[in-house]
C-alpha positions as CSV (number, residue, x, y, z in Angstrom):
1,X,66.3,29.4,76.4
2,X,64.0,31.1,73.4
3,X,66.4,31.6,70.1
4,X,65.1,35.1,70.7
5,X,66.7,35.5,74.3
6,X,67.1,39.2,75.0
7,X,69.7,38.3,77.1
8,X,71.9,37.5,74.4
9,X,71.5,40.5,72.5
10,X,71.2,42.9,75.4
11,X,73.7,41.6,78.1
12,X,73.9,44.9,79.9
13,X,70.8,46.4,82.1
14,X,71.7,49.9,83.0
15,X,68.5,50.5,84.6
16,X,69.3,47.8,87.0
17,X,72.4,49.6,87.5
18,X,71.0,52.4,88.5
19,X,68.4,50.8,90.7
20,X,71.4,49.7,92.9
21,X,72.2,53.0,93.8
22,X,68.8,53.9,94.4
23,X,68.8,50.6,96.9
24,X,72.3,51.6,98.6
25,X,71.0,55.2,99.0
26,X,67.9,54.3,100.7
27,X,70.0,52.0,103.5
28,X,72.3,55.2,103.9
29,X,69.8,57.4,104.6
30,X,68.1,54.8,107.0
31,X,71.2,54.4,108.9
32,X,71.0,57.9,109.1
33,X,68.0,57.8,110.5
34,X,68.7,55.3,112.8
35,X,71.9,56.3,114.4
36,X,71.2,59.3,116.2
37,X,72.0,62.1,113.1
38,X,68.5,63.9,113.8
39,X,66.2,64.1,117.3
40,X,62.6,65.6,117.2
41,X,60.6,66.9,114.0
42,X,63.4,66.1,112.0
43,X,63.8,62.2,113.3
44,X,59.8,62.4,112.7
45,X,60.2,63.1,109.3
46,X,63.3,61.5,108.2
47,X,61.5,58.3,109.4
48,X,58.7,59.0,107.2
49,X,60.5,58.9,104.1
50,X,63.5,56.6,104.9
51,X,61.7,54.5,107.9
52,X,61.6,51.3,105.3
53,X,65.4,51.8,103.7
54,X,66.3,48.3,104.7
55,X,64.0,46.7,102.7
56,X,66.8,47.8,99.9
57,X,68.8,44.7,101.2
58,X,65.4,42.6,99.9
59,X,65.7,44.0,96.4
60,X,69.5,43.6,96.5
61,X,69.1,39.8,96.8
62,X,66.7,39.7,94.1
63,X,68.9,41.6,92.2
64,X,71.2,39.2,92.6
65,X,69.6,36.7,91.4
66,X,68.1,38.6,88.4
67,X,71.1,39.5,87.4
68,X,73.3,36.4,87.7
69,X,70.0,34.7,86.1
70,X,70.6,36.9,82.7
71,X,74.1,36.8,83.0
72,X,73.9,32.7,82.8
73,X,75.3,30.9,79.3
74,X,74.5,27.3,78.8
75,X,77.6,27.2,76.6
76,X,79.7,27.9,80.0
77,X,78.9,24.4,81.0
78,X,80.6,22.6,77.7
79,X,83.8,22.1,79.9
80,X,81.4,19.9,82.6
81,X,79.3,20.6,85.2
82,X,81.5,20.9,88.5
83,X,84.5,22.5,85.7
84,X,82.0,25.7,85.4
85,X,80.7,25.5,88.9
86,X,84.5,26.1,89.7
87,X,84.8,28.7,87.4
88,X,81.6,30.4,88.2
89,X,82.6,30.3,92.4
90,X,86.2,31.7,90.9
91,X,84.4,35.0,89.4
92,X,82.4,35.5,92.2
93,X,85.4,35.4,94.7
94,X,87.0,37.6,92.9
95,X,84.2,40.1,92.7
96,X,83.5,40.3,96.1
97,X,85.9,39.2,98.3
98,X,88.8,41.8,97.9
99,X,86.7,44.4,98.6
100,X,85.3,42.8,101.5
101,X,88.8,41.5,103.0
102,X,89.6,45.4,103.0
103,X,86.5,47.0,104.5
104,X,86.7,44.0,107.8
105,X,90.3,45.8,107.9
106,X,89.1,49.0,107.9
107,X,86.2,48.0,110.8
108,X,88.6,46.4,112.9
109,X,90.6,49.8,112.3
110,X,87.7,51.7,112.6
111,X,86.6,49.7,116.2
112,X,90.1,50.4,117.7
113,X,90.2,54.0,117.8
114,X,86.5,55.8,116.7
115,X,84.0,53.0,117.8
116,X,85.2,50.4,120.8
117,X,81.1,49.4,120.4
118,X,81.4,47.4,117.3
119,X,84.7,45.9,118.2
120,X,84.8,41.9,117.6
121,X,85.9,40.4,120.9
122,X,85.7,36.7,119.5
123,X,88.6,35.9,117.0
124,X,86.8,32.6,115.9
125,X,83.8,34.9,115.3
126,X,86.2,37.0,112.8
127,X,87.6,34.7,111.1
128,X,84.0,33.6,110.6
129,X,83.3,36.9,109.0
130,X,86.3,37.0,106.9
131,X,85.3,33.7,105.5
132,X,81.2,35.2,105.0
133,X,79.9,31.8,107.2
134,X,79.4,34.5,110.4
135,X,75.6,34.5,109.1
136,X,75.2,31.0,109.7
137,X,75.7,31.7,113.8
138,X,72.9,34.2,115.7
139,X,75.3,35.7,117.6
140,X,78.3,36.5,115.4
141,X,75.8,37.7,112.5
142,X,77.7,41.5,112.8
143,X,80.9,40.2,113.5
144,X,84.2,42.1,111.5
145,X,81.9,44.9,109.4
146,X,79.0,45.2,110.7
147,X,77.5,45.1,107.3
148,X,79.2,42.3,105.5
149,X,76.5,39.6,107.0
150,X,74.7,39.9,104.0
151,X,77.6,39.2,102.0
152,X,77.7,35.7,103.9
153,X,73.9,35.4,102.2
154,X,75.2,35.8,99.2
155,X,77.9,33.4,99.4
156,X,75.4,30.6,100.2
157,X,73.4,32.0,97.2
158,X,76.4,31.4,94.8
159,X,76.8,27.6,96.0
160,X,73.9,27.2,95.0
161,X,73.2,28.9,92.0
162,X,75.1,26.7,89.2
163,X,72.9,23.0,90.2
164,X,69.8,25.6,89.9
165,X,70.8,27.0,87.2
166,X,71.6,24.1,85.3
167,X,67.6,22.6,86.7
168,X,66.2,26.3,85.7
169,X,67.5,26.2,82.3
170,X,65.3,23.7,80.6
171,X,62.6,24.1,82.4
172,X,59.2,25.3,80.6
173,X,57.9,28.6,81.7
174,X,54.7,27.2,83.5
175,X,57.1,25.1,85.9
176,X,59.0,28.7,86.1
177,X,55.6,30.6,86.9
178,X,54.7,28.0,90.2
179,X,58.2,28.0,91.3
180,X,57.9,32.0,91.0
181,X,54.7,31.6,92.9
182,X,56.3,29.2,95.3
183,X,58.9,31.5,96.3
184,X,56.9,34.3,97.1
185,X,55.1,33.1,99.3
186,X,58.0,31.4,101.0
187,X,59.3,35.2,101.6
188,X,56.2,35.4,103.0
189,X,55.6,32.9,105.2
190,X,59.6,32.5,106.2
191,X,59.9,35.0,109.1
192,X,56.9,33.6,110.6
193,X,58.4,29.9,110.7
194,X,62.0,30.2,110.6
195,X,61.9,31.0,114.2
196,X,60.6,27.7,114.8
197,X,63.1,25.8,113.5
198,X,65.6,23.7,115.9
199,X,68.3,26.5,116.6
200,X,66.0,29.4,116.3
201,X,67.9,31.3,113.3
202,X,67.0,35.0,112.9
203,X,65.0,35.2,109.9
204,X,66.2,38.7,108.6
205,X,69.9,37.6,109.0
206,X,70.0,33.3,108.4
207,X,71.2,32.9,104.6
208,X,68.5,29.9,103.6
209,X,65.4,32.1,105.0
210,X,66.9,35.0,102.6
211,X,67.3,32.4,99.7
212,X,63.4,32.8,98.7
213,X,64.3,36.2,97.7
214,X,67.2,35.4,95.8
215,X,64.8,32.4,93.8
216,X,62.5,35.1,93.1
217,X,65.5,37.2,91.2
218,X,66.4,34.3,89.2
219,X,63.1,32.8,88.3
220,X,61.8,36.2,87.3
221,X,64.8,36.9,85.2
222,X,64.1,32.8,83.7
223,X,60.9,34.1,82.6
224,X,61.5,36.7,80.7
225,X,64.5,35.2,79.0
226,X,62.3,32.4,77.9
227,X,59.5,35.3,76.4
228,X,56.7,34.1,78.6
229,X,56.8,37.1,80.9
230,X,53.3,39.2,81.2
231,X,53.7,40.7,83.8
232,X,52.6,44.9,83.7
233,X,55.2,47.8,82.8
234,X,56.7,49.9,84.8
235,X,54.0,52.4,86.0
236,X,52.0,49.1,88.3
237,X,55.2,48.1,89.2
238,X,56.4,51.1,90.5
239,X,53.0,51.8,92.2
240,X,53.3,48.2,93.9
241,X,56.6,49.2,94.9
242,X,56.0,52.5,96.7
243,X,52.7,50.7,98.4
244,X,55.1,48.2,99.6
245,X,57.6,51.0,100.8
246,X,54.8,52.7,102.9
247,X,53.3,49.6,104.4
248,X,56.6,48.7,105.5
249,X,57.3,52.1,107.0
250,X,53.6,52.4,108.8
251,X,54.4,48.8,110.4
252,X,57.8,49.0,111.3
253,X,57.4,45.9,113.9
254,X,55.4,43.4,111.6
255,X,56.8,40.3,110.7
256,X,56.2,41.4,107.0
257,X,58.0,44.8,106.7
258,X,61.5,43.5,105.9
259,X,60.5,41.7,103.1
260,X,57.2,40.6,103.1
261,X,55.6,44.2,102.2
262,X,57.7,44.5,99.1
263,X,58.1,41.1,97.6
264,X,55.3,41.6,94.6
265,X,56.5,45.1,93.7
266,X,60.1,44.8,93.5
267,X,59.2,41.3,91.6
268,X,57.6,42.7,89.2
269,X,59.9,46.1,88.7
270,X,63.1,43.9,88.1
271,X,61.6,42.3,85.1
272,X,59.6,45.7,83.6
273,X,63.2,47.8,84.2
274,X,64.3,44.7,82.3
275,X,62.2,44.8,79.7
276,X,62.2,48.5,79.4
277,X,66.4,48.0,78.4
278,X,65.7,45.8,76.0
279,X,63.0,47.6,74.1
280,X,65.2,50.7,74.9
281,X,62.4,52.9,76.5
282,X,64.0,54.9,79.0
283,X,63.8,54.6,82.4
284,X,65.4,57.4,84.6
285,X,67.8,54.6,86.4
286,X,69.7,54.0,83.2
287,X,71.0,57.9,83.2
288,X,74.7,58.1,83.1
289,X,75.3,59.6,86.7
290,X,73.2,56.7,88.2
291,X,74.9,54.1,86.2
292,X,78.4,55.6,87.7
293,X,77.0,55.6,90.9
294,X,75.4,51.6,90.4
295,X,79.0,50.5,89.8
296,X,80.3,51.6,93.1
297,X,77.2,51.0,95.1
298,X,79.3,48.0,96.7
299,X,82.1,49.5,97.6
300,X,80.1,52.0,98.7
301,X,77.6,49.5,100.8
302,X,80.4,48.0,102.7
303,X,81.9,51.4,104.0
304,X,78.5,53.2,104.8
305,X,77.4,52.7,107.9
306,X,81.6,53.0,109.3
307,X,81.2,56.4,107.5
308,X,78.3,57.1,109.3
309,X,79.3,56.3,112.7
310,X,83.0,57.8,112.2
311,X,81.5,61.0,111.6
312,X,78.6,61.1,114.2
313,X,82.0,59.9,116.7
314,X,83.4,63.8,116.0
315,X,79.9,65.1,117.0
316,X,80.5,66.2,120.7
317,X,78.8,63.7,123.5
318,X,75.5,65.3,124.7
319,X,76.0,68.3,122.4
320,X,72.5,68.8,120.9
321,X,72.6,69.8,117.0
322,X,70.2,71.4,114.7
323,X,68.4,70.3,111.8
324,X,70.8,72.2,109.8
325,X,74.1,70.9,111.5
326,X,72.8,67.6,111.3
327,X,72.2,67.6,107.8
328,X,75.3,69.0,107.0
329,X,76.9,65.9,109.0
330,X,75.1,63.8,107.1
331,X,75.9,64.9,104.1
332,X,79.5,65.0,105.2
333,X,79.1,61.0,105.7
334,X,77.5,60.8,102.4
335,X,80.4,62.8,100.4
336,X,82.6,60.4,102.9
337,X,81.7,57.1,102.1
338,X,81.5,57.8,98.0
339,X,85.0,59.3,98.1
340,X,85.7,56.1,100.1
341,X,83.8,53.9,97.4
342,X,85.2,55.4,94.7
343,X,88.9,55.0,95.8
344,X,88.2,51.7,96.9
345,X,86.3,50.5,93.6
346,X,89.1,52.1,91.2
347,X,92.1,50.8,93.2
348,X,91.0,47.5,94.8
349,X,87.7,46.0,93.2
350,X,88.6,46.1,89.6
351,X,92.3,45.6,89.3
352,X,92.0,42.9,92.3
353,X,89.2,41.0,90.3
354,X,91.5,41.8,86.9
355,X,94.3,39.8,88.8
356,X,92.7,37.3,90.1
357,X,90.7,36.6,86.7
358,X,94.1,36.0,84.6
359,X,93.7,33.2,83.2
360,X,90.4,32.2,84.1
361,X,88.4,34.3,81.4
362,X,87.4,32.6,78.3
363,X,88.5,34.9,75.1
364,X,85.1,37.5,74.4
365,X,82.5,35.6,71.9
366,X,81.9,38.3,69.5
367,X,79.1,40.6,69.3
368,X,77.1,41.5,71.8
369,X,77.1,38.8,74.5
370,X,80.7,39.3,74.4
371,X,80.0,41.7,77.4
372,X,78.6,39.9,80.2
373,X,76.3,41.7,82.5
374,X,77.7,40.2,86.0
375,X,80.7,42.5,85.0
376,X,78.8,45.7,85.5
377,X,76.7,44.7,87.9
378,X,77.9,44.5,91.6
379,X,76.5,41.9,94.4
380,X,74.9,43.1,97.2
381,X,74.6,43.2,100.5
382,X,72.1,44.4,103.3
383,X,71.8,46.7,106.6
384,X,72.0,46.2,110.5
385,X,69.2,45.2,111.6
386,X,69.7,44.8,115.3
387,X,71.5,48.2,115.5
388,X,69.0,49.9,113.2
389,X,66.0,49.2,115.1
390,X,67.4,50.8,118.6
């Protein structure tokens, strides 16, 4: 990287932070939308403004990569290559998979007494879940929580990521550019060919035909660590991004609106909210209450969409509510699942990682790379889309 990476001197991206609250919002309210809160004028215009929510799962896997992208040290490989992979598959278990063990609890809890409809019948397809390979089989992709596929995307995006790191690093910024490029279009072209493949893997829920997006994170967060980034600031990007948002909501059935629609805005926003931190302009994301939020937008993405169908199971069958009583439901699910988050992010996610990190961290370098950005940021995950489309 450039002597003058930003990333060393501004490990922390609160913008980004708050953009992953932004993200987990949008896929609440689109579960909303989708699971039977609102009927009539109000379903009509709830799915006007929310219709394209899980396209937040898109931006969370380039978040993802952006983020583990800026977080990346060369000096963390001066133990050996497969020594740091090892360490860097260590931090990443412990980041996510406490938190995940206890929401599969609390959806096997949940399907036992509220929701018998997204009980796991298949114990192979559980343990599946548990071990975040269930996205790797069509049929057990919503196995355990219902949600926690994605998190088996992610898991194939962290094998890979130390060998492409270690390609990425060293690489000048023109080969970064075409790979960028590259990658793109692969979101685009992937859910047209992926069902082709031997198999026929879902495109929306196979790990390798979300990896593009991932790529995308890292590459664009390459780029502007090496100082060849020229890409717009925020106002284009944020234009881009609400074109993208629309399309995607006007076309609900194309093969484009999951990711396809928004691939060149949210490209391009990661890297201007990016460069925005680092010049300290302000953003609106990097506001105290959305940072708060950002940090528990995990634990808060893994218990959603239980929230959301625990409290719709209360609702009497048949009984036909208001616009009114439904909103107040839903924002009953919404106060729900962030009490939930919150409880679950002070009391399992940090002191579990804590534990489980003993040991493993290397003593903080000083100044201001000391603080490493992967320990703010949290690693996504992404909606139903099966469910969510009914």
């Amino acid at each position: 990287m450039s002597r003058t990476d930003p990333a060393l001197e501004h490990p922390v991206l609160p913008s980004l932070t708050g953009l992953r609250w932004v993200a987990a919002f949008g896929v609440f309210a689109y579960h909303v939308r989708n699971l039977g809160y609102f009927d009539g004028t109000a379903q009509t215009a709830l799915s006007a403004v929310v219709g394209s929510g899980d396209t937040g799962v898109s931006l969370f896997f380039m978040l993802s990569g952006f983020v583990l992208a800026w977080s990346d040290r060369a000096d963390d490989d001066t133990a050996g290559p497969v020594r740091a992979a090892l360490r860097f598959w260590a931090r990443r278990a412990a980041r996510i998979w406490p938190l995940h063990l206890v929401a599969v609890l609390a959806a096997i809890i949940v399907a036992a007494t509220l929701l018998p409809g997204i009980r796991t019948t298949s114990p192979a397809a559980l343990v599946a879940n548990v071990l975040l390979v269930n996205a790797w089989h069509a049929p057990w992709w919503q196995a355990g929580n219902p949600v926690s596929w994605s998190l088996a995307c992610e898991a194939f995006f962290y094998l890979t990521f130390p060998f492409l790191i270690r390609l990425l690093r060293s690489a000048p910024p023109a080969v970064l550019a075409a790979l960028a490029a590259l990658a793109a279009v692969l979101v685009l072209v992937a859910p047209v060919l992926v069902p082709h493949l031997p198999g026929s893997p879902v495109p929306a829920s196979w790990p390798p035909a979300r990896f593009p997006e991932f790529l995308l994170g890292v590459l664009t967060a390459a780029l502007v660590r090496s100082g060849a980034w020229r890409g717009p600031r925020l106002a284009v990007p944020v234009l881009l991004t609400v074109a993208g948002l629309l399309a995607a909501d006007l076309h609900p059935t194309s093969r484009f609106a999951l990711t396809g629609c928004t691939v060149v805005g949210f490209s391009l926003l990661l890297p201007a909210l990016a460069r925005a931190d680092v010049e300290g302009r302000t953003t609106g994301l990097s506001s105290p209450l959305l940072v708060h939020l950002g940090t528990r937008s995990f634990a808060f993405y893994l218990v959603h969409l239980l929230t959301i169908d625990a409290v719709l199971a209360f609702r009497p069958r048949g009984a036909a509510a208001g616009a009114v009583t439904s909103a107040l439901l839903a924002l009953l699910a919404l106060v729900v699942a962030m009490a939930v988050a919150t409880v679950l992010h002070d009391a399992v996610e940090v002191p579990a990682r804590r534990l489980l990190l003993r040991g493993l961290r290397p003593a903080a370098r000083p100044g201001p790379e000391a603080r490493r950005p992967d320990e703010v940021f949290r690693q996504p995950i992404r909606p139903t889309v099966a469910r969510s489309r009914r």
